[in-house]
C-alpha positions in Angstrom: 122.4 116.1 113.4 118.7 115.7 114.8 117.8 119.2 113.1 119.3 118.0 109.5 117.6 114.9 110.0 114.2 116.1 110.2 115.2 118.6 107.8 116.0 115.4 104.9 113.0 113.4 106.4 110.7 116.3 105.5 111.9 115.2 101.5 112.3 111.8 102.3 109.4 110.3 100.8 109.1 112.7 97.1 113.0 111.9 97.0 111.9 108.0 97.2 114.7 107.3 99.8 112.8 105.1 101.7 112.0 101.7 101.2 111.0 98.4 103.0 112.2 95.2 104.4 110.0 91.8 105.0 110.3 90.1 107.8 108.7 86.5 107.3 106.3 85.5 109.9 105.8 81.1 110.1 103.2 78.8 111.4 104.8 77.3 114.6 104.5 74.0 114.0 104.8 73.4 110.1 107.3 76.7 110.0 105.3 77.1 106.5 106.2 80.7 106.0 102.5 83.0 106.3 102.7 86.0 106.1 105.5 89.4 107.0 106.1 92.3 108.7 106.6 95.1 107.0 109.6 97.5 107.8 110.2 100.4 106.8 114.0 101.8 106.5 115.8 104.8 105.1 118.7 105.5 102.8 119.8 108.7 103.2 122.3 110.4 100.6 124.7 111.5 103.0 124.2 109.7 106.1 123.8 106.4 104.5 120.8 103.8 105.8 119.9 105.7 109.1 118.1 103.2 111.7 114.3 103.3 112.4 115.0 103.8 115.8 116.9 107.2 115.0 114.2 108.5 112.9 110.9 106.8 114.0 110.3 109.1 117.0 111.1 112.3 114.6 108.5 111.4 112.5 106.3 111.0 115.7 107.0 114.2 117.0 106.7 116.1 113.7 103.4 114.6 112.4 105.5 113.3 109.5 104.8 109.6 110.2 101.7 110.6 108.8 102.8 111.1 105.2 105.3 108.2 105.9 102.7 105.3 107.4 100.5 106.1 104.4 103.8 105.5 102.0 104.6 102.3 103.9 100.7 101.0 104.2 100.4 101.6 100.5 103.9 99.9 99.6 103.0 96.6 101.9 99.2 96.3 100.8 100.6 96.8 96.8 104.0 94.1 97.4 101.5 91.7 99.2 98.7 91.6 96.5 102.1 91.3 93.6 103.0 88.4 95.7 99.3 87.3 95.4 98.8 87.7 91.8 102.6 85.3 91.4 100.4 82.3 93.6 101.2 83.4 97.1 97.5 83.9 97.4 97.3 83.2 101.2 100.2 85.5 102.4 99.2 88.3 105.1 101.1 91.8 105.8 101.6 93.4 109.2 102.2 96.9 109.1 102.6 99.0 112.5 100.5 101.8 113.3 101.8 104.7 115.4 99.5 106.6 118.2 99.6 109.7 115.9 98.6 107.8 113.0 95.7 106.0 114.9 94.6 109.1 116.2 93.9 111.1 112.8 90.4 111.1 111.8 91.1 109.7 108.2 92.9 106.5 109.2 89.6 104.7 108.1 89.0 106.3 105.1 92.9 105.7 104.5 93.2 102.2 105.0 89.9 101.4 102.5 91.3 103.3 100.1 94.5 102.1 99.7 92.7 98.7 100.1 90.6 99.2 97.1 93.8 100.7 95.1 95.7 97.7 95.5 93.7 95.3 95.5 94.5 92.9 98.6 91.9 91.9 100.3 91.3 93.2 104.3 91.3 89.9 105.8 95.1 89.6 104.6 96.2 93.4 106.8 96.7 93.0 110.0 97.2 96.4 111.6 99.9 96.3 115.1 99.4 98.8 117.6 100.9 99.4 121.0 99.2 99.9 124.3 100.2 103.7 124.2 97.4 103.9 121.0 94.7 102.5 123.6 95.3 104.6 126.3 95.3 107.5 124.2 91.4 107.5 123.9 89.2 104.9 124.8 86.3 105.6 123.3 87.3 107.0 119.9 89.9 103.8 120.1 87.1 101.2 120.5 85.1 102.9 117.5 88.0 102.9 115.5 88.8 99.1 116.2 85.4 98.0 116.0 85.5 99.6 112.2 88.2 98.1 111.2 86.5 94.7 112.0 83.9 95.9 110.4 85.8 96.3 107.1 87.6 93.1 107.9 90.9 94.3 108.7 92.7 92.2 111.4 94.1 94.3 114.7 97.4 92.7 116.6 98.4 94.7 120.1 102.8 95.0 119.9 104.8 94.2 122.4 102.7 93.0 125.1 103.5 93.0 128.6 106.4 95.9 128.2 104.4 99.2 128.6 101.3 99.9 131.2 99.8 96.3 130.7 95.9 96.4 131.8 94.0 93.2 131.7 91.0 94.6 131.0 92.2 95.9 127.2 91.7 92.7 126.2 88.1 92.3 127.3 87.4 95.7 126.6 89.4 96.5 122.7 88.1 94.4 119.9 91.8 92.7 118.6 92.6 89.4 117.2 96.2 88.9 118.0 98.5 89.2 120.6 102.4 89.6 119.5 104.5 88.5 122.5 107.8 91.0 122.3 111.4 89.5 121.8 112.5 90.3 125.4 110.1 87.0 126.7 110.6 85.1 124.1 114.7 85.6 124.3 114.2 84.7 128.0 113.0 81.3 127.2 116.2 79.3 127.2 117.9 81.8 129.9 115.5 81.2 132.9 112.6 80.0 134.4 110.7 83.4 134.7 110.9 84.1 131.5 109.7 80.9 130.2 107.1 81.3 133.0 105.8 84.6 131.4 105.8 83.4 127.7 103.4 79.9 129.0 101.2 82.8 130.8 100.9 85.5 127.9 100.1 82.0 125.6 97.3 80.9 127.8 95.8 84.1 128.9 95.6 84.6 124.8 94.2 81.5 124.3 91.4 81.5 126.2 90.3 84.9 125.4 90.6 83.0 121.9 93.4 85.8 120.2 95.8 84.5 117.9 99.3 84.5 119.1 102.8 85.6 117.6 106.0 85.2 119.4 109.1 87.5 118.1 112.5 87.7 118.2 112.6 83.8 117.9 116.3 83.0 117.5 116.5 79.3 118.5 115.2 75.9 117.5 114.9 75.1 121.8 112.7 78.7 121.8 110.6 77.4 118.8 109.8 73.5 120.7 109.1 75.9 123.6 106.5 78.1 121.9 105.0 75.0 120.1 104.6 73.0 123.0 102.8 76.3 124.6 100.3 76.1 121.0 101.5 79.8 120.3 100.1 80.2 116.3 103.0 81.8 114.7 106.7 83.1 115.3 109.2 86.1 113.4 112.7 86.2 114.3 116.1 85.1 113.0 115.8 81.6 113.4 113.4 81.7 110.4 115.4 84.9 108.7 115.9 88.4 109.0 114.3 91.2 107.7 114.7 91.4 104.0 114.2 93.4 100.6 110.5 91.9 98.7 
């Protein structure tokens, strides 16, 4: 099965079998609706919609989540300036951003162009990246970020606190937001370490003056939780699922 998947994923973008899903991201405390996430999926022929988390790592492993994160960059900067040009003029995209992808040497050139092609303006991308990307290669990382600033893009690090979590990333690695991963966030309203974690993440990023965005929010007691903490903005089911533009 794994050798006929990468077989069909090698076609899947000229066959146009993949598409994307939005997830809507909300201000915390107004939950006016601000931006998404977008998500890539796939709808194979014969296997039907196969789950990112069966061919994600593929793609990683064969260099294909290069042709694909271009497909998907392009696709969320074009449905985001569409959404613009209808009055939605305000509305960001997050789009994730793989080690491989961050490590090729035209991810700059990449990202202006499709930029300029579509028209949406850098301050309304925000790239997401894991701690894996930065400990890749630190210097060529802190170049890369500190270009993207440059050009106005917006950087968010995924999942913190679940991989190799150094402290001084955040001094070190020019980003703007911190996304605090579903696991915390679900372990608000189960105990008191979890809750404990989720106040900690929100004040460490608030003092090094990131923006923060909790996700996997599921319940209205997780959202007064995250308010009262001043975390900037939430994704999760409570506000809705992923869905088609």
């Amino acid at each position: 099965r794994r050798v006929a998947l990468e077989a069909a994923l090698r076609r899947a973008v000229e066959r146009k079998e993949m598409f994307l899903h939005f997830q809507p991201i909300a201000d915390v405390g107004s939950g006016r609706i601000v931006g998404t996430e977008a998500l890539v999926r796939w709808r194979h022929p014969e296997f039907g919609v196969v789950a990112p988390d069966k061919f994600i790592p593929i793609a990683d492993e064969t260099g294909l989540i290069i042709p694909i994160g271009e497909w998907v960059l392009r696709e969320a900067c074009t449905q985001t300036r569409a959404w613009h040009k209808m009055g939605f003029r305000d509305l960001g995209v997050a789009v994730n951003v793989s080690a491989v992808q961050f490590a090729q040497t035209r991810l700059l050139t990449q990202v202006k162009k499709i930029l300029s092609e579509s028209g949406l303006p850098a301050s309304c991308l925000e790239l997401e990246i894991t701690e894996t990307v930065l400990m890749r290669d630190a210097e060529a990382t802190v170049a890369t970020l500190k270009n993207l600033k440059e050009m106005g893009v917006h950087v968010a690090m995924d999942d913190f606190g679940t991989g190799y979590s150094s402290l001084s990333y955040l001094k070190r690695f020019p980003i703007d937001a911190l996304k605090i991963d579903k696991s915390f966030t679900q372990d608000i309203s189960v105990d008191h370490d979890g809750s404990a974690i989720v106040a900690a993440i929100t004040a460490l990023g608030k003092s090094l003056g990131l923006k923060l965005v909790a996700e996997g929010v599921e319940t209205q007691e997780q959202r007064k939780f995250l308010e009262k903490q001043h975390c900037d903005r939430m994704q999760g089911f409570l506000l809705s699922k992923p869905l088609p533009p």
